[in-house]
C-alpha positions as CSV (number, residue, x, y, z in Angstrom):
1,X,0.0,0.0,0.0
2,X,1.3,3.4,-0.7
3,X,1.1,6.6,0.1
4,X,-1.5,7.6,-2.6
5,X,-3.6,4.8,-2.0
6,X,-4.7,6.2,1.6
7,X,-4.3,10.1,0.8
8,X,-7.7,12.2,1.1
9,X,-9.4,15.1,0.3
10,X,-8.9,17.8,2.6
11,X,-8.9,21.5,3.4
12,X,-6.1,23.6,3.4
13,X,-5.4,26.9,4.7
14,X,-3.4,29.8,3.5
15,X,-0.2,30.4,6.1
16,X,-1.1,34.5,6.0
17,X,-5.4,33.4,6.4
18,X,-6.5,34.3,10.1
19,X,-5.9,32.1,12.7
20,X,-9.5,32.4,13.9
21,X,-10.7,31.0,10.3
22,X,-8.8,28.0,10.7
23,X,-9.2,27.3,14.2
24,X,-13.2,27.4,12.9
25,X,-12.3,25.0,10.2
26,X,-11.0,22.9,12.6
27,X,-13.7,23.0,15.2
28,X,-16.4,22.8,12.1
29,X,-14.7,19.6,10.7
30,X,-13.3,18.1,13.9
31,X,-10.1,17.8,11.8
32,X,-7.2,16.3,14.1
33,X,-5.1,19.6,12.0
34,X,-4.6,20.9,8.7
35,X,-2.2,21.4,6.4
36,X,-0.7,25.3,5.7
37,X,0.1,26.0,2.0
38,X,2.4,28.7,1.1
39,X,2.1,31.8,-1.1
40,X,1.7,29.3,-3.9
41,X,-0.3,27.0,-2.5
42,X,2.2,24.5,-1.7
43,X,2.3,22.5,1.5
44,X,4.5,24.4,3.5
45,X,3.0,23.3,7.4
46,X,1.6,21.8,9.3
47,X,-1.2,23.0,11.8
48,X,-2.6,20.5,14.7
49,X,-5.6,21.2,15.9
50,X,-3.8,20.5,19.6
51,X,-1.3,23.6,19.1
52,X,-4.1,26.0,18.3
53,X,-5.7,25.0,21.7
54,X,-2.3,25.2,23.6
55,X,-1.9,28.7,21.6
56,X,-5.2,29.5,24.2
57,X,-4.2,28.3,27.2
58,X,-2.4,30.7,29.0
59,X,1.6,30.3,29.5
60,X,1.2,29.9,33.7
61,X,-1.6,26.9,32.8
62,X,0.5,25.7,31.3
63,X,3.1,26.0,33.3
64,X,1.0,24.7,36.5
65,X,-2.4,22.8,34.6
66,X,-3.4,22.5,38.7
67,X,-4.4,26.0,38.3
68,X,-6.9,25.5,35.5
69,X,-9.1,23.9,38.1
70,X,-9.4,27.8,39.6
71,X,-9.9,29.2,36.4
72,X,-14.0,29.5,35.7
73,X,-15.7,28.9,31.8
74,X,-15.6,32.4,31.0
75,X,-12.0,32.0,30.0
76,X,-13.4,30.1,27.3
77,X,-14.2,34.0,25.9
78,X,-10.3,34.4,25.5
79,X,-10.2,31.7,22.4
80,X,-11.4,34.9,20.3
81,X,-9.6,37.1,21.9
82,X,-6.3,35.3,22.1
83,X,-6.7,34.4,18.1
84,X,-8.0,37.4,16.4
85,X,-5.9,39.5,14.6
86,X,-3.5,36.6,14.7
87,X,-2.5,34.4,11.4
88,X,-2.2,31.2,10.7
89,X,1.9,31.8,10.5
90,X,1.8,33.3,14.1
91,X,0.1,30.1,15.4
92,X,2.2,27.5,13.8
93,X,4.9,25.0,15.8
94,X,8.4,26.2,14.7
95,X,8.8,22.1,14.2
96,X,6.3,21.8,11.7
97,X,7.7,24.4,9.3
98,X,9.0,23.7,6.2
99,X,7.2,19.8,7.0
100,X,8.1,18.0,3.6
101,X,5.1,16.0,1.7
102,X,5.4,12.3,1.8
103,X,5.5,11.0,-2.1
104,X,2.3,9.0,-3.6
105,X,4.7,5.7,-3.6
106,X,6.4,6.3,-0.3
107,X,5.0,3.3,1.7
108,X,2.4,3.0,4.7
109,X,5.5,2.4,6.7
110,X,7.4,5.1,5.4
111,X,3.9,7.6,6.2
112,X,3.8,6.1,9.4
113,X,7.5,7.1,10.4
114,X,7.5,10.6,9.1
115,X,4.4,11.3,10.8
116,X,6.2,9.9,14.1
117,X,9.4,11.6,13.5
118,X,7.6,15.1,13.0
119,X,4.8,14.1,15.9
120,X,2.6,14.9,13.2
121,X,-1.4,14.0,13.2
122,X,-1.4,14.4,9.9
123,X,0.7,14.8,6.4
124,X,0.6,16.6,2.5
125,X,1.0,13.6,-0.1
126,X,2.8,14.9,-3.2
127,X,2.8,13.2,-6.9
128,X,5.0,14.6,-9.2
129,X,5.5,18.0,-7.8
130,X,1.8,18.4,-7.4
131,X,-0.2,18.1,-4.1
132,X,-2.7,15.5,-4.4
133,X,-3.7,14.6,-0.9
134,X,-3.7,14.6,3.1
135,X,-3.0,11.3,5.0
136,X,-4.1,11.6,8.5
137,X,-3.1,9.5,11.7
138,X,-6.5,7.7,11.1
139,X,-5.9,6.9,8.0
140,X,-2.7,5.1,8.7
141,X,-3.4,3.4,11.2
142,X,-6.9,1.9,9.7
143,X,-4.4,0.9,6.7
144,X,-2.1,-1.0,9.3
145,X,-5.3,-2.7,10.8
146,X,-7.2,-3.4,7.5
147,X,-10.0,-2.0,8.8
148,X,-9.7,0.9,6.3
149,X,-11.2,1.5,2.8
150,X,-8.9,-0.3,0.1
C-alpha cells in the first residue's frame, strides 16, 4: 500500500489566512489539523488542531495545569480574543515548518515514520510535484489494521 492509496481530500489553509478561520475550520470539521500552503499553495506546514488549543491556554496553565481547576468557563471568551488578529503563520509550531510532503509511492510504513518523527497527526501527499492529498493518523493506522477503505 502506498502513500496515494490512503491520501484524502482535505482543506487547506493559507499560512497569511486568520488564525481564527482556521481554528473554525478545525472545530467545524473536527479535523485532528490541517495542512498550511504557502504563497503558492504548496504544503509548507503543518497545523494540529492541539497547538491551536495550547496557543489559548495561557503560558502559567500551562506551566502549573493544577491551576486550571481555579480558572472559571468564562475563560473560554479568551479563544477569540487570544486568536483574532492573529494568522495562521503566528500560530504554527516552529517544528512543523518547512514539514516536507510524503511522495504518492512512499510506503504506509514510510507515512507512518514521518508522521512519528515530526509528531505529526497528519501529512501533504505529493505526486509529481503536485499536491494530491492529506494522510491523516486515522488513516494510517486503519491501513495498518485493514479496517480501512482499500
Amino acid at each position: 500500500m502506498h502513500a496515494e492509496d490512503i491520501a484524502e481530500r482535505f482543506p487547506v489553509v493559507a499560512i497569511d489566512s486568520p488564525a481564527l478561520d482556521a481554528a473554525r475550520l478545525l472545530a467545524d470539521h473536527r479535523l485532528p489539523g490541517i495542512v498550511v500552503t504557502d504563497g503558492s499553495g504548496r504544503p509548507h506546514a503543518v497545523l494540529p488542531a492541539s497547538q491551536v488549543v495550547a496557543f489559548i491556554v495561557p503560558r502559567y496553565v500551562q506551566d502549573d495545569p493544577s491551576l486550571a481547576g481555579v480558572l472559571n468557563e468564562s475563560m473560554a471568551d479568551r479563544i477569540v480574543q487570544e486568536l483574532d488578529g492573529k494568522t495562521v503563520r503566528d500560530v504554527l509550531p516552529e517544528h512543523l515548518h518547512d514539514v516536507p510532503p510524503v511522495d504518492a509511492d512512499d510506503t504506509l510504513v514510510e507515512v507512518a515514520a514521518a508522521m512519528s518523527r515530526l509528531h505529526s497527526p497528519l501529512l501533504a501527499v505529493d505526486k509529481d510535484g503536485r499536491f494530491v492529498g492529506v494522510i491523516t493518523a486515522s488513516r494510517v493506522l486503519a491501513a495498518a489494521l485493514g479496517t480501512g477503505e482499500r
